[in-house]
Every structure is written in C-alpha cells, then in structure tokens.
RODO-2510 file (C-alpha; in nm, 4 decimals, decimal comma):
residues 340
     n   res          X          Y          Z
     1     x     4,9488     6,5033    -5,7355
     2     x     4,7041     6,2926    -5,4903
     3     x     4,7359     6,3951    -5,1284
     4     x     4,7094     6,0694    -4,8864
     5     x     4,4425     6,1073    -4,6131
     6     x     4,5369     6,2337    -4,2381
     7     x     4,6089     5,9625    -3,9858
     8     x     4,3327     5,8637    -3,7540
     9     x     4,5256     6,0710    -3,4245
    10     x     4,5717     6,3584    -3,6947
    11     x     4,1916     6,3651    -3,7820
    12     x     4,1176     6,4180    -3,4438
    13     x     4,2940     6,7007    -3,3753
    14     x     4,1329     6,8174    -3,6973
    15     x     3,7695     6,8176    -3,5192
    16     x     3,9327     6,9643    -3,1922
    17     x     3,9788     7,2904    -3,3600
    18     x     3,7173     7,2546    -3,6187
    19     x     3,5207     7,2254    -3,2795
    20     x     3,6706     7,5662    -3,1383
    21     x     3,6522     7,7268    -3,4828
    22     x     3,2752     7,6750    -3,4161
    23     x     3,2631     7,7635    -3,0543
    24     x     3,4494     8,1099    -3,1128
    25     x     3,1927     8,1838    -3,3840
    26     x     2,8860     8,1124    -3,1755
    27     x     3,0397     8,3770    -2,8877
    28     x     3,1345     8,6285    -3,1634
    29     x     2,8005     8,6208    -3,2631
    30     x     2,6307     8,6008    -2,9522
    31     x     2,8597     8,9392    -2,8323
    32     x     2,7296     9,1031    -3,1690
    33     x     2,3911     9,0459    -3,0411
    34     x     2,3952     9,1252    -2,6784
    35     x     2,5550     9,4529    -2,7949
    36     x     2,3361     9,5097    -3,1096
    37     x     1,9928     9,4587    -2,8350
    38     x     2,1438     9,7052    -2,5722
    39     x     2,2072     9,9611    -2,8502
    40     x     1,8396     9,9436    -2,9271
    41     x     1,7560     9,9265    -2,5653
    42     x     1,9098    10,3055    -2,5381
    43     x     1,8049    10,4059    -2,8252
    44     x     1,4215    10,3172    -2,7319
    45     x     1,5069    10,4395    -2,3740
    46     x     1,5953    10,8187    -2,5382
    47     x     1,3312    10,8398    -2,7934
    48     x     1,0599    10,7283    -2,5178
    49     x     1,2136    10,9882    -2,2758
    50     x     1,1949    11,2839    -2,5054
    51     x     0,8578    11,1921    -2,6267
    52     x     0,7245    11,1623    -2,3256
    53     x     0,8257    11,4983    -2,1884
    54     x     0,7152    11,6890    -2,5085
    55     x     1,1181    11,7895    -2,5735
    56     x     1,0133    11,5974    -2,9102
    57     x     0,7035    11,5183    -3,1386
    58     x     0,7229    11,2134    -3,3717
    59     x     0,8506    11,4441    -3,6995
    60     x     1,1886    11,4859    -3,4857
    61     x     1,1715    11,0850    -3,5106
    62     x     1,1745    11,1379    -3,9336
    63     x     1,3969    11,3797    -3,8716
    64     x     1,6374    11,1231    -3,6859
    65     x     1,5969    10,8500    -3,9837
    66     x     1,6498    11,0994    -4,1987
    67     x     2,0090    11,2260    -3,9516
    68     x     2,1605    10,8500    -3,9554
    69     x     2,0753    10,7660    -4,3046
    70     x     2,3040    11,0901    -4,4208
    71     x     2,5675    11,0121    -4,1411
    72     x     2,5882    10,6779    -4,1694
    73     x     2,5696    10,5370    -4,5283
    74     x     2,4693    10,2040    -4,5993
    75     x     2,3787    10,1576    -4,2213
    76     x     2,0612     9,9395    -4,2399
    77     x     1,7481     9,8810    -3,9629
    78     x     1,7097    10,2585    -3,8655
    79     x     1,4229    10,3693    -4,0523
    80     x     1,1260    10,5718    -3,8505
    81     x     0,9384    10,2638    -3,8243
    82     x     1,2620    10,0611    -3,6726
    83     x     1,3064    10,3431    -3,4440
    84     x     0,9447    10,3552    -3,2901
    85     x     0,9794     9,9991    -3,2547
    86     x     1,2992    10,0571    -3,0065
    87     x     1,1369    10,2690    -2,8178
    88     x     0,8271     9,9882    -2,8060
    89     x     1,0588     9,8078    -2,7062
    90     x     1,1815     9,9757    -2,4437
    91     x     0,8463    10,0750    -2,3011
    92     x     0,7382     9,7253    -2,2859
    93     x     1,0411     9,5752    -2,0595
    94     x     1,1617     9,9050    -1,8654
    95     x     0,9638     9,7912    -1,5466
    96     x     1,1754     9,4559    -1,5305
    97     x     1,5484     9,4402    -1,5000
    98     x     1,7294     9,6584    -1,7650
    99     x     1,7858     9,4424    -2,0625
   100     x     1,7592     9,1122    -1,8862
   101     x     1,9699     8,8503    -2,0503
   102     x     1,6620     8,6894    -2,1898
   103     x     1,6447     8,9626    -2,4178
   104     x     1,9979     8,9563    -2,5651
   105     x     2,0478     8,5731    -2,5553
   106     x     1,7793     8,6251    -2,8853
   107     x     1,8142     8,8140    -3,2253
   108     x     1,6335     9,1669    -3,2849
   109     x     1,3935     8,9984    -3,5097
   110     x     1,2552     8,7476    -3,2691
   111     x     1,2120     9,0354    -3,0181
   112     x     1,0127     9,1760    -3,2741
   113     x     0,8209     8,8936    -3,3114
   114     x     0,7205     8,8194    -2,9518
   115     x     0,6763     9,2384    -2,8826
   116     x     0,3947     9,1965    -3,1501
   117     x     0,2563     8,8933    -3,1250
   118     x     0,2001     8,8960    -2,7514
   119     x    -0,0393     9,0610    -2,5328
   120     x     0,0498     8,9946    -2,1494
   121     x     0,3782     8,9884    -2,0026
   122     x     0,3697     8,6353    -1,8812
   123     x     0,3035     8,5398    -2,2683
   124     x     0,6733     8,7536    -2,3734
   125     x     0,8236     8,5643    -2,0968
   126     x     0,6974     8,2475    -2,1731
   127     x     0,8174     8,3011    -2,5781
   128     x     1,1636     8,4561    -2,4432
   129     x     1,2700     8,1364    -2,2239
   130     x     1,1080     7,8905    -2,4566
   131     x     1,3175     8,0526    -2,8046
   132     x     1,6173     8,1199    -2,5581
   133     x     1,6736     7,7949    -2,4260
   134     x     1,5335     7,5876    -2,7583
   135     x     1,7634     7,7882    -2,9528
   136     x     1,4096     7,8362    -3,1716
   137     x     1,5182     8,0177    -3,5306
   138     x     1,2502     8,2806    -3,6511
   139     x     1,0309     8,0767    -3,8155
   140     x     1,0196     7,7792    -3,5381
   141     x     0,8763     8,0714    -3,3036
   142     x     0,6530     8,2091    -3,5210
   143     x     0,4979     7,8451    -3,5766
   144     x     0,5065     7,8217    -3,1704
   145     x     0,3159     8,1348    -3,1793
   146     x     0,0869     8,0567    -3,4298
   147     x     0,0097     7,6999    -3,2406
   148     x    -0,0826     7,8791    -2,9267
   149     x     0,1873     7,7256    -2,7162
   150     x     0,1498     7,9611    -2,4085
   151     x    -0,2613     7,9263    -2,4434
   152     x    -0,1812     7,5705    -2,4623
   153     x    -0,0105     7,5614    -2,1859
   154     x    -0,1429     7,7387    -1,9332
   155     x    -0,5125     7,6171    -1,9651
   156     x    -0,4466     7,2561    -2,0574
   157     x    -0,1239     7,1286    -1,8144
   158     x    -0,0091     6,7893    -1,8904
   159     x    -0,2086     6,5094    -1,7602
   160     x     0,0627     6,2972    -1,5644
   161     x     0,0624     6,0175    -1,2940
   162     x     0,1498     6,0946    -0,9471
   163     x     0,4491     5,8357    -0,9799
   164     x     0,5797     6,0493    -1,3029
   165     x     0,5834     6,3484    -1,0325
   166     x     0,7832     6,1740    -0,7270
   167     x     1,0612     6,0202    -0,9977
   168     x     1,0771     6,3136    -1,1963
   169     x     0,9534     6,6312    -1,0378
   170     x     1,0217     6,9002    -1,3200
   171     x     0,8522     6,6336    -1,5766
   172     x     0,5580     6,8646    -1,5756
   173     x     0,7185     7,1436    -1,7290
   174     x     0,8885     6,9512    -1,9999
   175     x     0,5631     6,7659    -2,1229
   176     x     0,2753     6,8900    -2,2804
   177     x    -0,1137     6,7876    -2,3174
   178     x    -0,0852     6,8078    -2,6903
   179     x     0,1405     6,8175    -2,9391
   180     x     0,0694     6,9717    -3,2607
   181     x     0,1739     6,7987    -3,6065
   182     x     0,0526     6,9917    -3,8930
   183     x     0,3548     6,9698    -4,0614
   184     x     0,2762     6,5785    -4,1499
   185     x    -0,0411     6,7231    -4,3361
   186     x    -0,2086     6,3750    -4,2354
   187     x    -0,5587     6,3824    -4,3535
   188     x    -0,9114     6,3789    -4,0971
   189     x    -0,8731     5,9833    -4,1387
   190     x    -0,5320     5,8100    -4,1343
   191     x    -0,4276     5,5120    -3,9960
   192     x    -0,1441     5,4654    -3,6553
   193     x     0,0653     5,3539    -3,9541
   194     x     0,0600     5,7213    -4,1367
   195     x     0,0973     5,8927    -3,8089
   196     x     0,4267     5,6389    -3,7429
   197     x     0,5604     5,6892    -4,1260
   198     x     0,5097     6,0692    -4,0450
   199     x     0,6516     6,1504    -3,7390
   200     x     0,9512     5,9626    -3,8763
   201     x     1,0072     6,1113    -4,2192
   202     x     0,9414     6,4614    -3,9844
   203     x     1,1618     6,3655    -3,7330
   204     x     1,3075     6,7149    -3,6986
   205     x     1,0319     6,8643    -3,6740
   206     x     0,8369     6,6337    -3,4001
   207     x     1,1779     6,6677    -3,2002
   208     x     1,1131     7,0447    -3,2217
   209     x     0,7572     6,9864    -3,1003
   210     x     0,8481     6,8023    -2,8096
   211     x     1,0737     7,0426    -2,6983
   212     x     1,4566     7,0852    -2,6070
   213     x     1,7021     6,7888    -2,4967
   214     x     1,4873     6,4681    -2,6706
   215     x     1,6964     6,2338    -2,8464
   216     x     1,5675     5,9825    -3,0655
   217     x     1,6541     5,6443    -2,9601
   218     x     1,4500     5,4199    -3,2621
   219     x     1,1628     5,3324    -3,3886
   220     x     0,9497     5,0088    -3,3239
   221     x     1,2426     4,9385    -3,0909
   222     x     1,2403     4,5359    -2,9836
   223     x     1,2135     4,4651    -2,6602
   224     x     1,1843     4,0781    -2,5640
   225     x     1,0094     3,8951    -2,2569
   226     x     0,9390     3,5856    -2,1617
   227     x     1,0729     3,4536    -2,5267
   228     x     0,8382     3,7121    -2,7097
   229     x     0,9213     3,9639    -2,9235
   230     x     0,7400     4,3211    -2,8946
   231     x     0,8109     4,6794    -3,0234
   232     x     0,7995     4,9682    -2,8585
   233     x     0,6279     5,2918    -3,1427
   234     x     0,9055     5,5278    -3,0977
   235     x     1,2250     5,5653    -2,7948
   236     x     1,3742     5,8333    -2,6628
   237     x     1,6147     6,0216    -2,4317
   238     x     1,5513     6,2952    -2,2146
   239     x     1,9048     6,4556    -2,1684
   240     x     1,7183     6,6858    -1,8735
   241     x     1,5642     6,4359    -1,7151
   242     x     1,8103     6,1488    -1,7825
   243     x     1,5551     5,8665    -1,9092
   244     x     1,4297     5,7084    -2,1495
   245     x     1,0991     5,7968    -2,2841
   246     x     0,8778     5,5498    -2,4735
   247     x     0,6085     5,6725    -2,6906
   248     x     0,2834     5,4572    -2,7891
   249     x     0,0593     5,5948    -3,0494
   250     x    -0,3147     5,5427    -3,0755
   251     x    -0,4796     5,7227    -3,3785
   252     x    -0,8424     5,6861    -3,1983
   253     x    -0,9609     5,8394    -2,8559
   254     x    -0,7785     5,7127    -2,5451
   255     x    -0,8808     5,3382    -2,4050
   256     x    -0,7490     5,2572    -2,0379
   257     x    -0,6708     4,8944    -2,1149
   258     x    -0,3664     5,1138    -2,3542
   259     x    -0,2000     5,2374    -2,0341
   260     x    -0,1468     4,8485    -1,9244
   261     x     0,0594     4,7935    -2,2363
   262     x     0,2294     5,1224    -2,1679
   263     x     0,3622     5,0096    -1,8127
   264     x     0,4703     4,6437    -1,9778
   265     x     0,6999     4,8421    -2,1662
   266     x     0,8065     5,0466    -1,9304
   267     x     0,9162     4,7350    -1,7055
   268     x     1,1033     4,6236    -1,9794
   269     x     1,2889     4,8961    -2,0686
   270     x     1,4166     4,9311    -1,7049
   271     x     1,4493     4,5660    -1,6285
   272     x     1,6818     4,5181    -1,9771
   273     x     1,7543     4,8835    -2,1277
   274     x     1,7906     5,1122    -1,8924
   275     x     2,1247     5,1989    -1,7878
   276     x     2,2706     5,2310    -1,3966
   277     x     2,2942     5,5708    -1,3816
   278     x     1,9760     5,6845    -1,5508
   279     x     1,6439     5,7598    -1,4191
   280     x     1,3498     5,5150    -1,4548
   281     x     1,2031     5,5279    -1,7847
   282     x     0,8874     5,7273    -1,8656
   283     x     0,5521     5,6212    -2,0636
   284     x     0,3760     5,8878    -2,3500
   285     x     0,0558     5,7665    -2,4704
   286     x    -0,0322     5,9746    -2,7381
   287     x    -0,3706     5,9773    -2,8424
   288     x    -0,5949     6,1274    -3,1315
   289     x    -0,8223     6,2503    -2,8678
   290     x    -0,9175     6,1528    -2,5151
   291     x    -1,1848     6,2408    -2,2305
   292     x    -0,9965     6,4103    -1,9160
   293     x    -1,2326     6,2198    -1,6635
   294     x    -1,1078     5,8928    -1,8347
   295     x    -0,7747     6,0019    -1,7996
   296     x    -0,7690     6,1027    -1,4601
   297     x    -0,9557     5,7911    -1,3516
   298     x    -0,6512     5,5727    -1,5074
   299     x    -0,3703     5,7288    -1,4072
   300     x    -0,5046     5,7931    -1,0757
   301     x    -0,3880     5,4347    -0,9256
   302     x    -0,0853     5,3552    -1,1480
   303     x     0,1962     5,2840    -1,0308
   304     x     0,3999     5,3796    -1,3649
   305     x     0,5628     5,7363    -1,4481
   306     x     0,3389     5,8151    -1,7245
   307     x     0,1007     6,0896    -1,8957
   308     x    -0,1331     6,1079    -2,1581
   309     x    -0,1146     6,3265    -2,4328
   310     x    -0,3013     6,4374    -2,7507
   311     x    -0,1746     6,5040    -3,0732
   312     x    -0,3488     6,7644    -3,2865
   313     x    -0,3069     6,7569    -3,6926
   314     x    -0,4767     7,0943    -3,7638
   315     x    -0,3434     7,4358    -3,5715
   316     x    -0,5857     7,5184    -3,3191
   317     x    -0,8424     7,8468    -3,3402
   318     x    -0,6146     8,1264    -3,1184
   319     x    -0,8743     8,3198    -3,1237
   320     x    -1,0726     8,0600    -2,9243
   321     x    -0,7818     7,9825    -2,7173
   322     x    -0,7112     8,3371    -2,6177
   323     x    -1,0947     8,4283    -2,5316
   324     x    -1,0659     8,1298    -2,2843
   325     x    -0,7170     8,2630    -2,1742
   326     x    -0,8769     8,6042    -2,0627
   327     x    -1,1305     8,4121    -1,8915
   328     x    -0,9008     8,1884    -1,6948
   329     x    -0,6960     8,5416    -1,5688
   330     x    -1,0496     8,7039    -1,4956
   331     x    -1,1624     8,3946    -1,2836
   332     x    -0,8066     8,3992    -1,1063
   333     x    -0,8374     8,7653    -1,0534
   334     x    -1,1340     8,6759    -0,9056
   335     x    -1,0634     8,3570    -0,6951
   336     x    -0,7276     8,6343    -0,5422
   337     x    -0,9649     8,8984    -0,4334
   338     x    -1,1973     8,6393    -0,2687
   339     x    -0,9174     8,4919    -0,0695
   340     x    -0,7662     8,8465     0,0407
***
C-alpha cells in the first residue's frame, strides 16, 4: 500500500530532529574522545613516572601489554608500542597545561600524527589549532603536513595591502602566500583555462586549501558596468571575515597592470553585490609565480584590500623548507640576544 508524502510543516519538523539526531551524535562522540585522550594522558603520565625513577625497565612495559590483553579481551590499541607512544605523548605536552583542550577536541590518531611528524612545539601547535578548528580528517592533515603548511607559513607570510589590514585586521592569518594544488595533477604547462576547469571539478579540495569558513559563491560570476558585461574567475564568502572574496587567476608570473583589473572588480562587487551588513569585499590574485619586490612595489600605494598569492602544482621539497626553517629560528635567536 503507497504511503502519501509528509506535508511541507511536517517535513520540517522532520529535519528539526534529524538535525538534533546529528548534534547529539557529534557530542557523544566528541565525550568518547575527550575521555579516550585523558585516559592515554594518565596512562603516559604513569609509565613515564615509573620509568623515569627506575621503579620499572621497558620489559615491565611487555609485561603490561601482555596484563591488559589477558584482562581485557578483545580490548584493542594497547600493545607495547601503543603504550610507549602514551607516554611520548605525555612527555611531549606535560610542560603546558594538562591535556589542553586542543588535544582532546582531535582523535588519538591525529595526535599521533602531529607527535611524529613534528619537531618544535610551535609546529604541534600550529597542526593542533589548524586540524581542531578545520575539523581536518586524518588524511587532510597528513597532506597539510606533507605540504609544509607551518614552513609555509612562517617564512613566507601573505603578501597583503595595507588597506586589506585596516578593513580586515585578522585577514593575515586567514590568507596564505601560496596555495598548493597537486591534487588537479595539472601538467608544467597548462593554460588559466585548466587551472579554472580544475579548481572547479576539485572544488572540495581547493576549499580545504584555502582554509576554514570559504564559501563558494560562483564561477566567472557577471558583474556589469557601464553597459558591459565582465566575469569575475571565481567568488567567495568569508563567513570569518564577513566578505566577499574575488579570486583572479593568472597562470604566468605576476604583472602589476593585473592588480588594476583586480580593484575594478572589487568596486563592483561593493557598489552592486555586496550586501549592507557585510564587510568590503577583498581581491586574491593568484599567480603561477611572482617576484616579491614587484609585489611589494604594487600593493604598496593601492588603495584596494588585496594580496597576492601563488599557487604551487607540485608539493614543495620539506626538506628544503625545514633547513631554511632552522635558519630563520637561529637568526631570531640571534637578533633576541643582540637586543637583550
């Protein structure tokens, strides 16, 4: 017997508690985890105590394994290798506040990840905020770690306008100076067409790259002056930030007549887009490559809230980037002593 369809009123009711459904299951698991990471937290914290004092030597730590396994059948994760890696664990964030909430607010295994993946504590922090508040699954972080983010970061800051700093001060920390796209496998040569068709059929993945609260608005999105049609690459909103943000893309090295084009836009969108309450709209050029002096020199009189950015199809060498990371840290070291 056929079963007619809920009433409109009915089917939203039907997504109210479909909606807490979800919500309940998102703080069941999140309990789960803060819980499961503190358990490992004392854990590490006893094994690192009795090692340290002698009261144990690392067969006791077999010898634990070995305890659980009998005690506890079909408990999983507490093998002698799990267990050393608690008390790594513990070792490596005991100084800092006693399981901080960045620590529980991920899973075990992308703890793991960043504990051995990362050399200096500002790199862990960096990885913990960035897969805490991206909501990053495993593999997204491991492909942030494997692109050098932090490295990235710290030695190349975005290049932005001082206009882009006064309308939007924490702009800075939400842009970067390159983006990576690998995943579009786009050969050495392509054309700005390929990097469009790209970014588009990837559109998950480029939102991941640019980072949390980006919305995509559309794609050559028509904006008209003067009786002229034009479109704007790619649009979107910045939740954070509450703007627009219009992307150009150049597939050769940066030119500064682009950045003119850039601001046209920009005028448009806030003249004819933009909405009352939101925040005046913000310019990306992003460029194969481009030469910092260039760069500087252009955005150093513009009056638009814009930056210029790279975009990278091949992972960068982290070796490379991390030999040039110790040397920025050894020059700061440096450049501290002098001033004290």
């Amino acid at each position: 017997m056929s079963q007619s369809a809920p009433q409109p009123g009915v089917v939203d009711t039907f997504d109210e508690i479909t909606a807490l459904i979800e919500t309940a299951r998102k703080r069941a698991f999140q309990a789960v985890n803060t819980a499961l990471i503190e358990l490992y937290w004392q854990i590490g914290e006893t094994l690192s105590r009795k090692l340290e004092r002698a009261e144990w030597g690392d067969g006791v730590v077999d010898q634990l394994a070995r305890h659980i396994a009998e005690t506890q059948p079909g408990l999983r994760g507490f093998t002698r290798r799990n267990l050393f890696r608690m008390r790594q664990f513990y070792e490596t964030y005991r100084d800092g506040p006693t399981v901080s909430a960045l620590l529980t607010q991920i899973p075990w295994t992308q703890n793991l990840l960043i504990l051995s993946q990362c050399k200096r504590p500002e790199e862990r922090g960096f990885y913990l905020r960035m897969a805490s508040q991206g909501k990053w699954s495993s593999r997204e972080l491991e492909r942030q770690l494997k692109t050098a983010l932090f490295e990235r970061v710290v030695l190349n800051p975005p290049k932005v306008s001082a206009p882009l700093t006064q309308t939007h001060g924490s702009a800075v920390d939400v842009f970067r100076d390159s983006y990576i796209v690998e995943f579009l496998g786009l050969p050495e040569t392509h054309a700005e067409a390929d990097l469009h068709r790209g970014l588009l059929h990837r559109l998950k993945d480029f939102l991941i790259e640019l980072g949390r609260d980006f919305c995509f608005v559309g794609s050559e999105y028509p904006l008209q002056v003067g009786g002229r049609d034009f479109a704007l690459d790619l649009l979107f909103f910045h939740r954070g930030l509450n703007c627009l943000v219009a992307f150009e893309l150049k597939v050769g090295r940066y030119e500064p007549e682009y950045l003119g084009k850039l601001t046209f836009y920009l005028e448009a969108l806030d003249r004819d887009v933009r909405k009352p309450h939101e925040q005046p709209s913000i310019g990306v050029l992003l460029c194969a490559s481009k030469d910092d002096e260039v760069v500087e020199y252009s955005l150093s009189r513009t009056l638009s809230p814009a930056l210029i950015a790279e975009y990278q199809t091949q992972l960068p060498d982290k070796k490379v980037l991390r030999a040039k990371l110790h040397e920025f840290y050894l020059q700061n070291a440096g450049d501290d002593e002098g001033e004290a």
